[in-house]
N, C-alpha and C positions, 0 to 999 in steps of 0.2 A: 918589608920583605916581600919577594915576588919569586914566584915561580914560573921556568916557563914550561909548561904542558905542549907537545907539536904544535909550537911556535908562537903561542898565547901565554900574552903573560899573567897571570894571575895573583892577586894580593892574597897577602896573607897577612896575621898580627905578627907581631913583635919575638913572641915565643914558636913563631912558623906552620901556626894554622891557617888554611884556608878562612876565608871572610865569608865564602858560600862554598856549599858541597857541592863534588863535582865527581861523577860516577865514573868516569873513564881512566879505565884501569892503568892507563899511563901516569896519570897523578901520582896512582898509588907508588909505579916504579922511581920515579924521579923523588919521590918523597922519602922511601923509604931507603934508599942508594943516601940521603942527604942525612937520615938516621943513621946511615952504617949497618942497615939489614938485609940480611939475603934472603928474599922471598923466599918461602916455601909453603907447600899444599896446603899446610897446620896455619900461617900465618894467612892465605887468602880463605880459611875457613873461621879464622876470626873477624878478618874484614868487611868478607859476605856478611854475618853475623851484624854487627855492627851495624852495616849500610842498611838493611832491613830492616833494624830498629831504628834507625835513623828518621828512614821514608815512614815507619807506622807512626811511631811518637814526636817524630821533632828533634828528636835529640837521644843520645847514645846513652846506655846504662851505666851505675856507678861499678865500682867492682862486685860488690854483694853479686846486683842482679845479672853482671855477666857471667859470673862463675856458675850460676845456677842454669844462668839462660844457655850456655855454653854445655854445662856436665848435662842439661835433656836430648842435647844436638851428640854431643861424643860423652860418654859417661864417665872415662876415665880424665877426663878434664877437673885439674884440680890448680890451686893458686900458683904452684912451682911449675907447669905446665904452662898455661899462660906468662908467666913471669919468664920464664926462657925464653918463649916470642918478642915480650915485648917487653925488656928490661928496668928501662925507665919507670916501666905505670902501665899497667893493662886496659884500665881506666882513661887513662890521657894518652899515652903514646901510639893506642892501637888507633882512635880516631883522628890521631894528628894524619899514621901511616894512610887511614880510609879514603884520607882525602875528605873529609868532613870538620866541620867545625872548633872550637874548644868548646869542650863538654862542659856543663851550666855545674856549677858550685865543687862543688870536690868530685871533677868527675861523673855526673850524668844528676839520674832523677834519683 
């Protein structure tokens, strides 16, 4: 599977993750239009999120630690909160939208 980002085409697996992360915030549009999401402020506040922990650890948190990492950034962040952003899996589908890799085992660390 390939994406093109302004005009680059870039590999992805099978289930449509990127193969390497890639921080230009056009991935995230063409990725997330491929989801059927329509960005908004809540969803590039998960993304950010993410890509952050992305760049510190290597790799993106499981649900546990995003919900926690998330409810110290907005406090009233809680599972159905997230889950309305990213339906599929807050865990997997928010890192697929980031533009970043598929998250190591069920989901991150």
């Amino acid at each position: 599977m390939m994406y093109n980002i302004n005009g680059v085409d870039l590999e992805a697996d099978e289930q449509g993750y990127l193969l390497e992360p890639v921080f230009d915030d056009e991935a995230v549009r063409v990725i997330a239009a491929t989801e059927q999401i329509t960005l908004t402020d809540a969803h590039w506040e998960v993304i950010n999120y993410l890509r952050d922990q992305y760049r510190e650890h290597g790799h993106t948190p499981n649900f546990r630690a995003m919900l926690k990492g998330m409810a110290e950034i907005r406090p009233e962040v809680d599972s159905k909160y997230l889950y309305d952003l990213f339906p599929i899996g807050p865990a997997k589908q928010g890192p697929k939208v980031a533009a970043l890799p598929q998250p190591l085992g069920k989901g991150g660390y």
